[in-house]
MARSE-513388 format. One line per 10 residues: for each residue x, y, z of C-alpha. Coordinates in steps of 0.25 Angstrom, whole numbers. Example, Ala and Ser with C-alpha at 12.3 -4.5 7.8 and 13.67 -1.06 7.14 Angstrom:
49:-18:31  55:-4:29 .
//
This chain:
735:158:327  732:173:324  719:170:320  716:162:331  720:174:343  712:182:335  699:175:334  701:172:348  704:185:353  691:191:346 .
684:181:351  686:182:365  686:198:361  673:195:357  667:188:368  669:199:377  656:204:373  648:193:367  650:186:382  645:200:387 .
632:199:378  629:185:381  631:186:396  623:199:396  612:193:387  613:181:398  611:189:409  600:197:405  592:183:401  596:178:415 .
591:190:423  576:189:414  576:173:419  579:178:434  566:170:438  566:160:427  571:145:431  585:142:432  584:134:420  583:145:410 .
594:155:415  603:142:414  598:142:399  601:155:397  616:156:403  619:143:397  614:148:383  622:163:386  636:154:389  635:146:377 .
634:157:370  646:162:376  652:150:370  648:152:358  650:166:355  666:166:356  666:153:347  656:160:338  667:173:339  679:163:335 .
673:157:323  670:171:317  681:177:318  690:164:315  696:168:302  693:161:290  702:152:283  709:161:270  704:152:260  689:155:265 .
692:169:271  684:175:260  668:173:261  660:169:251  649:174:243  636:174:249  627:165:239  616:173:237  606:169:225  593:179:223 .
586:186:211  582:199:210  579:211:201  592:220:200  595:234:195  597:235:180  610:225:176  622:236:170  626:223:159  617:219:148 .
617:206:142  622:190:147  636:190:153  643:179:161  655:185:170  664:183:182  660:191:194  670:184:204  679:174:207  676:165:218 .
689:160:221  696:164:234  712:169:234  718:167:250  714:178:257  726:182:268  723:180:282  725:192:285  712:197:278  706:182:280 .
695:186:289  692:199:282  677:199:280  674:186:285  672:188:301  688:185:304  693:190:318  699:204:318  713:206:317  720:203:330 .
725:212:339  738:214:349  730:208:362  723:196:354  733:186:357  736:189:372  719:189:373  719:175:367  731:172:375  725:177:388 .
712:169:385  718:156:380  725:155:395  714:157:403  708:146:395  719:137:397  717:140:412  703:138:413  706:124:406  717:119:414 .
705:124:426  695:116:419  704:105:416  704:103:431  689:101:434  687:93:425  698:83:431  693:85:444  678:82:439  682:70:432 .
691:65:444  678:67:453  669:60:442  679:49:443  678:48:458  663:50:458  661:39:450  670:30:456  660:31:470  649:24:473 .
636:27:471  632:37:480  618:33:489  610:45:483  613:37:469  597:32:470  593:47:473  600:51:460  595:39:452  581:45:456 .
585:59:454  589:56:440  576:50:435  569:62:441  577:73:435  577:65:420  591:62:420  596:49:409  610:47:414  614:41:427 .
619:50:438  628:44:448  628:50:462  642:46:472  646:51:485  658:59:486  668:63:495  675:71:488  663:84:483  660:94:494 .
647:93:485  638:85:476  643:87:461  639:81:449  651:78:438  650:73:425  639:74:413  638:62:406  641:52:418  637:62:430 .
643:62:444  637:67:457  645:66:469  638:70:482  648:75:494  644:67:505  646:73:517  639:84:510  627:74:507  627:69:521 .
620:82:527  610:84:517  595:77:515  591:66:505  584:77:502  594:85:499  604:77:492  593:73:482  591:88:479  606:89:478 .
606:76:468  593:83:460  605:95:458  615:87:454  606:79:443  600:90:439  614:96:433  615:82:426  602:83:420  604:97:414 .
620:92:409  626:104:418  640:98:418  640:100:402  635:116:403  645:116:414  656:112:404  653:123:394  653:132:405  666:128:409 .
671:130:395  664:144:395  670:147:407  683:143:401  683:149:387  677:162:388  683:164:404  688:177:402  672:183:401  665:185:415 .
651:182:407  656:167:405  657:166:419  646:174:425  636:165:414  643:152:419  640:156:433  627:158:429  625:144:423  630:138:435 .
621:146:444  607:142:437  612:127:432  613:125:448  599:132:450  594:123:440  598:112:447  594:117:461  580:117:452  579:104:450 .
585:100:465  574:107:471  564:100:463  568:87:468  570:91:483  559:101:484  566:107:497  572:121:493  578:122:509  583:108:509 .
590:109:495  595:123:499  602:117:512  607:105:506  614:116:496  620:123:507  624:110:514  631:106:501  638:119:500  647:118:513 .
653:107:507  656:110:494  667:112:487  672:118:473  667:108:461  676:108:448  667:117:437  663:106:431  657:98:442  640:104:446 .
638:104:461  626:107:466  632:117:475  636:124:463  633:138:462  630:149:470  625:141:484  619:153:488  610:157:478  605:143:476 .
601:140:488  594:155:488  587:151:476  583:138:482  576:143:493  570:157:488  565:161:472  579:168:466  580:183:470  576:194:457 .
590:199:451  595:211:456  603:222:447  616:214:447  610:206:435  605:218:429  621:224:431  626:211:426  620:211:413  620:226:411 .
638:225:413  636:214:403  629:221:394  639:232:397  651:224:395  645:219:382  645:233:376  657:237:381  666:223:375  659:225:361 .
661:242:360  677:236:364  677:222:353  670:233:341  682:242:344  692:232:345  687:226:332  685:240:325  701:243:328  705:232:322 .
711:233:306  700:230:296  705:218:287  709:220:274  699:215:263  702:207:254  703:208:240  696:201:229  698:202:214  683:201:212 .
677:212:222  670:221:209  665:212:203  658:202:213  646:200:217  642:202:232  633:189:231  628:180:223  615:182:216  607:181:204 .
600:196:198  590:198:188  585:213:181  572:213:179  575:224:169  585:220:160  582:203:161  595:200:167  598:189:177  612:192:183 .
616:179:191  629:185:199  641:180:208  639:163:207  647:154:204  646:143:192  641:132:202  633:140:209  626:142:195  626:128:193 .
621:125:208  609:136:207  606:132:192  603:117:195  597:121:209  610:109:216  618:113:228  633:116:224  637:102:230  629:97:219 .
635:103:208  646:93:204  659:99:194  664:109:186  677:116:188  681:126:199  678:139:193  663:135:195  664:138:210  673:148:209 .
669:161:199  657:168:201  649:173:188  639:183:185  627:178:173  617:188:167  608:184:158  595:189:153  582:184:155  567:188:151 .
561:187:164  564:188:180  568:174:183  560:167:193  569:159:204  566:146:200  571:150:184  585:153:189  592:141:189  588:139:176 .
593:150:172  606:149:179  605:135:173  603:141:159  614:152:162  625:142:166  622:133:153  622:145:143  635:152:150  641:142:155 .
640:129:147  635:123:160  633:106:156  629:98:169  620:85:172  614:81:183  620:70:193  621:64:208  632:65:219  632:61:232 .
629:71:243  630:69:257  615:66:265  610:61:279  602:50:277  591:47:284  589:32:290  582:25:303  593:25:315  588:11:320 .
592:-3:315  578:-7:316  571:4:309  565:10:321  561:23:321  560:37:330  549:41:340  547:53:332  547:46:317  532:38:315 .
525:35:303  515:46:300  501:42:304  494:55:306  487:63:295  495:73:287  491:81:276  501:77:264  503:91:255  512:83:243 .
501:74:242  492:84:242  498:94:230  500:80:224  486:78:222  482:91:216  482:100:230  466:97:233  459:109:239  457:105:253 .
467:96:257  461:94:270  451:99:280  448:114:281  454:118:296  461:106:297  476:105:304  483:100:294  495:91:296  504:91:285 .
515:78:280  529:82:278  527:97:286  536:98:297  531:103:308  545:112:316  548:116:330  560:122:335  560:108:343  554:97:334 .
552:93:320  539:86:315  533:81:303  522:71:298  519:64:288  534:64:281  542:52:274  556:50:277  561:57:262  553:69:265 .
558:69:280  574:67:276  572:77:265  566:88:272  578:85:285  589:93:281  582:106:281  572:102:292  584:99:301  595:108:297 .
606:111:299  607:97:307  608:90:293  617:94:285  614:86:273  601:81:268  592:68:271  589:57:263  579:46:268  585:33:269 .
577:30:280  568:20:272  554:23:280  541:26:271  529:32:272  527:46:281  532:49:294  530:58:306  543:65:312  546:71:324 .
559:78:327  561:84:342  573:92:343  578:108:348  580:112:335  590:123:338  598:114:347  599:104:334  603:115:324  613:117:335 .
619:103:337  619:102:323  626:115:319  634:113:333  640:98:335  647:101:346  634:107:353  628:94:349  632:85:362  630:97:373 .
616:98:367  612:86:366  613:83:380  605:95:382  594:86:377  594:93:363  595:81:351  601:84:337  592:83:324  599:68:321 .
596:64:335  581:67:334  581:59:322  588:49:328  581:49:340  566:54:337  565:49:322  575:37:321  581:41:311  597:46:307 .
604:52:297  616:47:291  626:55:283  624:48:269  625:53:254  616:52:242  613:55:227  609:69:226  607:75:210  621:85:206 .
624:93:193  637:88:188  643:100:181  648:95:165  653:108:160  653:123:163  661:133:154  669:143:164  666:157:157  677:167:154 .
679:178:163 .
//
């Protein structure tokens, strides 16, 4: 509980000015897009707010204090050869140089070192306290909207369909929309809303429709489509849970208010591209205005926003910002200052943690690496362990290095040997090799274990395959082939573009290659796709011959779902499609969690050397 008022404390300590840098940065970007489209200040606030979102959860996990049994941090594994400084010992010499294994470490100096929260202080728990109630209050007021948007979805839906239900239908083609949107007539809005995100909702007021033109009320159903087409009730939500979370910073709400300003401009946008009557959508806005009421927060009306404003910019270009926006950001900037001069003096007064002890400290190394002097011919490989020895020696990952007792991941050794020349990098595992033979009595033999894989198979029953996956037809220039047959001078015409198989070709939005067979594509996948795969491919597809590929995806965005599940479904239906989703899609093709044969050293014997 103590560690959890802390690290909450700091956190919200420490939003103070990391929500002051953002907004700042925000509003300097939104006054340089003053007399841009709508559609990229909406972009930019949106991106500023999720940052806001992020930063605190960011703050938490650093200063989340690390369990006792990990509190120590490891040593960095570092592996280099270089020429060193006369070595002070003469001779071969095997020894210690440090004890790997970990004693409990109190909590009280648990964090030392490893980016742990500072100690707490006296005002810490009535901060969190404080902060914890008006979140609860702001939920129990959110808890309301959304009872009163589900019971008016429930009631929307109940209603016939409204006449302007073939005027949507129309409208929906047009603007691109795939779902069904259904339009009733309500009694119970003071203005047309639109409620819901998967099964949408818009109820038009209808005495409010009555005075207004077919015109009119097809602009104001352009308005309403529009915020379905761009999934506004879902940035909505966050913002709601922005505005919840993080309440007690005004930037929250002044960035919120912002988004909600440019989401309706956006959407006015499009309306006036349907219409084409600035006046008549102006006045059919102030007609809509006189009756409306207050909407639950969660619920987008087209009378949302500043009224005022919107109908300004409908009818004239939007004015040149005065100096408020320059005071604004300036007192941001300000206030940024200002909260982190406070947090560097609240966090120097704090008591410095007590470090803690280690029987080793002398004589441990600060990383692991191998030295060699040049001129006394010794190779001084310092600070691994004995299967890290055995792992770099036979060129396996640790996973693959099967037995042996426990002292081989625990003591760390330091070998000099002498040697009559600089060893290249590709002579030291057998070195090492050599070494763990002659000091060690080091006896393995080679074998195979199971290691977890994707594999890589057609999706469809039928063998059918992707839009994006067809058997090579064009001319490619095949480089294997071509060292295979002796690397002839000129392998193809002087001048010539040169299209090569097997070469991917990479974009920060697609992936393409010719000329490649499924082996050679499941091999190359992992690291052509990471880190959306975890483990590598095999082909189990059963396609020969070469093949061209082509992969559209953002690939930010996939790094992102994949690092991120639970950004994985709010993007997606931003349009953006994860790395298994454009093979299943584009190539036809899925990966399927699978294990395989994959070569091991099997330790047989290894002599622990005295200390």
């Amino acid at each position: 509980m103590i560690a959890f008022i802390d690290a909450a404390g700091w956190t919200l300590v420490h939003f103070l000015w990391q929500g002051a840098a953002i907004a700042a940065v925000a509003a300097l970007g939104l006054r340089l897009l003053h007399s841009g489209s709508p559609q990229s200040r909406y972009v930019v606030a949106c991106v500023a707010l999720a940052a806001m979102l992020a930063s605190p959860a960011a703050t938490a996990w650093r200063l989340w204090p690390q369990p006792a049994s990990t509190a120590a941090a490891p040593v960095r594994r570092a592996l280099y050869v270089r020429v060193a400084p006369p070595a002070a010992s003469v001779g071969d010499t095997l020894r210690f140089v440090g004890i790997r294994r970990r004693a409990p470490v109190p909590l009280a100096t648990a964090g030392a070192g490893s980016g742990a929260a500072p100690a707490g202080v006296a005002w810490m728990p009535a901060l969190v306290t404080a902060w914890l109630g008006g979140v609860s209050l702001l939920l129990a007021r959110l808890a309301g909207g959304i009872w009163r948007v589900r019971s008016m979805r429930r009631a929307g839906r109940a209603l016939s369909p409204s006449i302007w239900q073939s005027a949507s239908d129309r409208l929906s083609r047009r603007l691109g929309l795939r779902r069904a949107v259904r339009v009733a007539d309500a009694t119970f809005v003071d203005g047309p809303v639109v409620i819901g995100w998967l099964r949408p909702v818009v109820l038009l007021p209808v005495a409010a429709v009555a005075g207004l033109t077919p015109e009119q009320v097809e602009a104001i159903l352009a308005h309403e489509l529009a915020h379905v087409r761009r999934h506004d009730a879902l940035i909505n939500a966050v913002q709601t849970l922005a505005e919840t979370v993080l309440f007690y910073h005004p930037a929250v709400w002044w960035l919120s208010s912002r988004i909600r300003a440019e989401r309706e401009h956006c959407c006015d946008d499009v309306a006036l591209t349907v219409s084409g009557d600035a006046f008549g959508y102006a006045s059919a806005l102030a007609e809509l205005e006189s009756w409306r009421a207050s909407h639950p927060s969660l619920a987008l009306a087209a009378t949302g926003g500043s009224l005022v404003a919107r109908i300004a910019r409908v009818l004239a270009p939007p004015p040149r910002p005065g100096r408020v926006g320059a005071v604004t950001t300036a007192a941001l900037v300000a206030v940024f200052v200002i909260a982190a001069g406070t947090l560097q003096y609240l966090v120097a007064r704090q008591p410095a943690p007590a470090p803690k002890p280690s029987a080793d400290t002398a004589s441990s190394p600060r990383a692991w690496r191998m030295l060699f002097d040049h001129p006394s011919g010794q190779m001084v490989i310092r600070g691994f362990t004995a299967r890290d020895l055995v792992r770099y020696a036979y060129q396996f990952p640790a996973s693959r290095i099967v037995g042996g007792p426990a002292w081989l991941d625990d003591d760390a050794f330091e070998l000099t040997t002498t040697l009559d020349h600089v060893p290249a990098a590709d002579e030291t595992p057998a070195l090492v090799r050599n070494l763990l033979e002659e000091r060690f009595g080091l006896v393995v033999h080679e074998s195979t274990v199971q290691v977890p894989v994707l594999a890589l198979q057609i999706t469809r029953p039928d063998g059918a395959l992707g839009p994006n996956l067809q058997p090579a037809t064009g001319e490619c220039f095949d480089q294997q082939a071509w060292v295979a047959t002796g690397a002839p001078r000129t392998p193809f015409p002087q001048g010539q573009r040169t299209r090569f198989c097997g070469v991917w070709d990479s974009g920060i939005n697609y992936e393409r290659v010719r000329g490649i067979t499924m082996n050679a594509l499941a091999e190359s996948m992992r690291q052509r796709f990471a880190p959306a795969l975890p483990h590598d491919v095999v082909d189990r597809t059963g396609l020969e011959g070469p093949f061209d590929v082509s992969l559209e995806f953002f690939r930010p965005a996939a790094a992102v779902m994949a690092v991120t599940p639970s950004l994985r479904l709010p993007l997606q239906a931003a349009g953006f499609v994860s790395v298994p989703q454009a093979l299943e899609e584009q190539l036809g093709l899925t990966l399927v969690p699978s294990t395989a044969q994959a070569p091991a050293i099997v330790i047989d014997r290894i002599h622990a050397p005295a200390p």
